[in-house]
Residue, then its C-alpha position, 0 to 999 in steps of 0.5 A: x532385500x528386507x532390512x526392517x526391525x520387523x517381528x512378525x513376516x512382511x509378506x506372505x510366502x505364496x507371494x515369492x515367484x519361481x527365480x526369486x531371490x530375497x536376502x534377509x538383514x532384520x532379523x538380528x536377533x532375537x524375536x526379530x522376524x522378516x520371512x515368513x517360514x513356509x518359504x523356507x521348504x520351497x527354497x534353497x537357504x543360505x546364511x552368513x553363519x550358521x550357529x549365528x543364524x539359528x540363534x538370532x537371524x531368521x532360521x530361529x523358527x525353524x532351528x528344530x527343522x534344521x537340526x533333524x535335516x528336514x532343512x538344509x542350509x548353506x554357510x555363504x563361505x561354501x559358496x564362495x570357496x567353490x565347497x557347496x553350490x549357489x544357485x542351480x536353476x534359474x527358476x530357484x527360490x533361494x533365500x540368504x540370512x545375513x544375521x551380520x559378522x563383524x568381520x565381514x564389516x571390517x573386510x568391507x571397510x578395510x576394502x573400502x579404505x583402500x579402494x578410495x585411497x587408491x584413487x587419490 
């Protein structure tokens, strides 16, 4: 997991093995760049939200690859709605960019609440 308010990638791409998974939370806007792009062929690409993640998370450098389908990218909700598959081989690369939805943070704290008031 990169979590940094890094602007320029933090590793090299030839570096991620085969099975490797990484989740991106920096790059949250503009400008702000954790992954280098050269991963992005050799991987299967998630985000939280597309539209969000072209334009402030890390799929901004490569908006104009995603926009002719040279890359493709999975919103995480396909994936959790049983519409699209996660990962298919145990030896896949797969990278997920979470530029951050506010209504994830209020479902994850609604949950949270109630988890721990259940338990008094």
């Amino acid at each position: 997991m990169t979590a940094t308010p890094a602007r320029e990638p933090l590793f090299d791409a030839a570096w991620v093995g085969p099975g490797t998974h990484i989740v991106s939370i920096g790059s949250d806007a503009p400008g702000k760049r954790e992954l280098p792009s050269e991963l992005f062929p050799k991987a299967r690409l998630f985000c939280d939200l597309l539209s969000q993640s072209v334009q402030i998370g890390e799929f901004q450098y490569v908006r104009d690859e995603i926009d002719v389908g040279v890359l493709v990218v999975t919103q995480i909700g396909d994936v959790i709605e049983r519409r699209a598959l996660g990962r298919r081989f145990d030896n896949e690369i797969t990278v997920f960019d979470s530029s951050g939805i506010s209504l994830q943070d209020l479902y994850m704290a609604d949950a949270l609440i109630r988890a721990k008031a259940s338990h008094r």
